[in-house]
N, C-alpha and C positions, 0 to 999 in steps of 0.2 A: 743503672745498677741499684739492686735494692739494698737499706742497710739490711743487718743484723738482724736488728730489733723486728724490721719487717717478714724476713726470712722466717725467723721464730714463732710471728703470731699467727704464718701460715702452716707453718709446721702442725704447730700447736690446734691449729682450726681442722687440719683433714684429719690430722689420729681420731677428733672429739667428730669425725662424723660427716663434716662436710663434703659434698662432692668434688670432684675437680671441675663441674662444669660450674657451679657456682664459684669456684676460685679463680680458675680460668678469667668467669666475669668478671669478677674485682678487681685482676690485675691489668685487665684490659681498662678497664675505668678508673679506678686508682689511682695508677703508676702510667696510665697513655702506654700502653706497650699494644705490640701487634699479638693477634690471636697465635700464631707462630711462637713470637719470645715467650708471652705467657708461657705458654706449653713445653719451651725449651727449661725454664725458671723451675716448672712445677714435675718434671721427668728428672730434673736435678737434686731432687731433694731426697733419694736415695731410697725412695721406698721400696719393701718389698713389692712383689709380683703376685697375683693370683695366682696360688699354687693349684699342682695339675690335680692335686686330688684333698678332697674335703668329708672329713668324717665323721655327717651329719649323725652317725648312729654315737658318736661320741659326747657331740654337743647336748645331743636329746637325753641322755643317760647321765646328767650332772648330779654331783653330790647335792639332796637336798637337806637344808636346814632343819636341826633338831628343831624345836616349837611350830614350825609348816604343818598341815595339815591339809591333804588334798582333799581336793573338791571332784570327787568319780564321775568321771564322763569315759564313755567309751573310746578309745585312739584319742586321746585329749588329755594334757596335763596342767592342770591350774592348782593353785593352791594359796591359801592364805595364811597370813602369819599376825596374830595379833600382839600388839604392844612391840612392835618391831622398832619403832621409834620413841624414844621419850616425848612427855609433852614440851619438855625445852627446848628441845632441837625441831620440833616442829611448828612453836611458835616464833623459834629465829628464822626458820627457812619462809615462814612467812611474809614477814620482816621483809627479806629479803626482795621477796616476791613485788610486795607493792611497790620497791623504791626503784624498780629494772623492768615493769614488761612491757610486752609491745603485742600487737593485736596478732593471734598467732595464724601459721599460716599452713597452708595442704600441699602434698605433693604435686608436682606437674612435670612435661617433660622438658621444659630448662631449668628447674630447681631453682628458680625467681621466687620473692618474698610476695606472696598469691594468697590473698584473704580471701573471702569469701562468705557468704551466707550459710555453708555447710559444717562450718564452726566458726563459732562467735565468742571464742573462750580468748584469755590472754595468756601470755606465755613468756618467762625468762629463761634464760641457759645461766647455767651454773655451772662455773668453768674451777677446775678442780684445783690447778694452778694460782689460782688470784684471790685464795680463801683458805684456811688453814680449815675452817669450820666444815665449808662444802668438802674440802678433801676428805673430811673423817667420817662424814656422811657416803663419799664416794668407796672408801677400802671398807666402808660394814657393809655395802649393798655386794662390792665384788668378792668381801671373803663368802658373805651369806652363798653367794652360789659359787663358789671354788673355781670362778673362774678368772681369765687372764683381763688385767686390768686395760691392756689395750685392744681388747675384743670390744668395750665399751664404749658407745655417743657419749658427748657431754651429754651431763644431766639437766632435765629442763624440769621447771614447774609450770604448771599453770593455775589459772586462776579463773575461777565463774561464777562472775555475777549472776543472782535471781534471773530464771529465765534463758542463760546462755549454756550453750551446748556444744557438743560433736557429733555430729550423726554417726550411724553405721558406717564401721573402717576397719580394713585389719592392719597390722602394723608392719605385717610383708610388706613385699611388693612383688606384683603378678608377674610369671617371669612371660617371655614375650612382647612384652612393653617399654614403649619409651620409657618410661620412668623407672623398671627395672632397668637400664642400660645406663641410663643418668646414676640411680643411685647405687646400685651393687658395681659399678665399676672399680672403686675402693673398697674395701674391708666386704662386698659381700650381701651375704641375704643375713636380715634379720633373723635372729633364733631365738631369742626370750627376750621378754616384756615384764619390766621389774618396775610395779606402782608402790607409791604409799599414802596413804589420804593423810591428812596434816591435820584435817578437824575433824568433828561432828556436824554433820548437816541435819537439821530440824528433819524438815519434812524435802524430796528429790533428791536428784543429785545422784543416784545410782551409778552404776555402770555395768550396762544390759549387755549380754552376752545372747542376741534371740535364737540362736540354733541351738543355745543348750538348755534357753527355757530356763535361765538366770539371771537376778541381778543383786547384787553385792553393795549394801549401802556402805559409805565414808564411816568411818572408825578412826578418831586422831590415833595415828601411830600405827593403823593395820597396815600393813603390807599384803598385796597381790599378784602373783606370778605365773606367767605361763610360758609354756613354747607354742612358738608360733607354727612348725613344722612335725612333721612327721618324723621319724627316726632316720627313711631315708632321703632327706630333705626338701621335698616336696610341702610347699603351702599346706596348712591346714584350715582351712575354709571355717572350721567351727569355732576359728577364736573369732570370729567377723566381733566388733562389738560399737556401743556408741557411751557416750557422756550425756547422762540423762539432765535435765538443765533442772538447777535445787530452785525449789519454789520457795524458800524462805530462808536468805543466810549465803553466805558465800560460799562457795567451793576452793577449797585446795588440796591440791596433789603434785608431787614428783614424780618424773617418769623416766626412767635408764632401760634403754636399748643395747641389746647386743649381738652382737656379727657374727660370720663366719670363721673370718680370718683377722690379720693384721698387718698394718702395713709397715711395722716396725720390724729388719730386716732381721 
């Protein structure tokens, strides 16, 4: 029988995002339960259901931010926002950042912790619950796009040293794929991708955008946004982008994802 406390910080792990297949793993590891009890434990926690219908032409049509400013691309909506953060709250989050991360990790089809050579960046989650700071950081990114606070992943930073990178990625996932099935099983397809650079990078450190023939240097405090789909929810191919590796000086940034749906009944 799990306590409370444990119930809670699984609760608390699938709203910010996690799958059930990774949870699944944990409580099979964790707690010694069978693949079975896991799944009886994790069907108990009352969450909503994938509803029968999703209205992607809703999500794409968000209130945007007065001071935004898009960036015109054809069926494409990106935009930037500068001075979105102060530089206090971006020298805390950094803060933050060096004393929590761990070498970050790519999709796969069991949502196992999967490094790799294809990003060499580091990465903390900032849990909204365990930080009055991270919270206030968390309700100005979800007022900024007028959306529902449990549509939102925790929010993660990351960090890159001289030289470390993400290649070409988009922050969907392909539908037809394992890892479509792994990860949209809960809350859904990804639909905006909410950054903010924390510093000034000398020289690199970009973030290339190559089908729109962009790239967007670090700006402590800018903010950058896009949808990742089309209106009627279909992938949009043209956010593909990568994390250019800064040739002199570190890199940081915060990154909040957000769903479909909810799993909050």
């Amino acid at each position: 029988m799990l306590s409370q406390t444990a119930i809670e910080n699984i609760t608390d792990s699938a709203l910010g995002g996690v799958s059930k297949t990774q949870l699944r793993s944990h409580l099979m590891t964790a707690f010694e339960v069978t693949e079975k009890e896991a799944d009886t434990i994790l069907n108990n926690l009352g969450f909503a259901r994938k509803p029968n219908y999703i209205n992607y032409f809703k999500h794409y049509n968000i209130n945007i931010p007065q001071g935004a400013e898009q960036i015109y691309y054809p069926c494409t909506k990106i935009y930037e926002y500068k001075n979105f953060l102060r530089p206090s709250d971006c020298y805390g989050l950094m803060d933050m950042a060096d004393a929590r991360v761990r070498r970050s990790c790519v999709a796969n089809p069991k949502d196992e912790a999967l490094s790799t050579d294809y990003r060499t960046s580091w990465t903390a989650d900032l849990e909204w619950n365990k930080s009055d700071f991270v919270n206030q950081i968390d309700i100005k990114i979800g007022k900024a796009l007028s959306l529902n606070p449990f549509l939102g992943e925790t929010l993660q930073i990351q960090r890159y040293k001289p030289g470390q990178y993400y290649k070409e990625h988009c922050d969907f996932f392909y539908p037809n794929t394992k890892e479509y099935r792994v990860y949209t099983e809960w809350m859904g397809q990804r639909t905006w991708t909410f950054m903010v650079y924390l510093n000034d990078v000398e020289e690199g450190g970009e973030t290339y955008f190559k089908h729109l023939d962009l790239k967007i240097k670090p700006e402590q405090g800018k903010a950058v946004f896009w949808s990742n789909l089309y209106p009627f929810g279909l992938p949009n191919p043209r956010t593909m982008h990568e994390a250019l590796p800064p040739v002199s000086g570190d890199k940081y940034v915060i990154t909040k994802w957000w769903r479909s749906w909810s799993l909050m009944p």
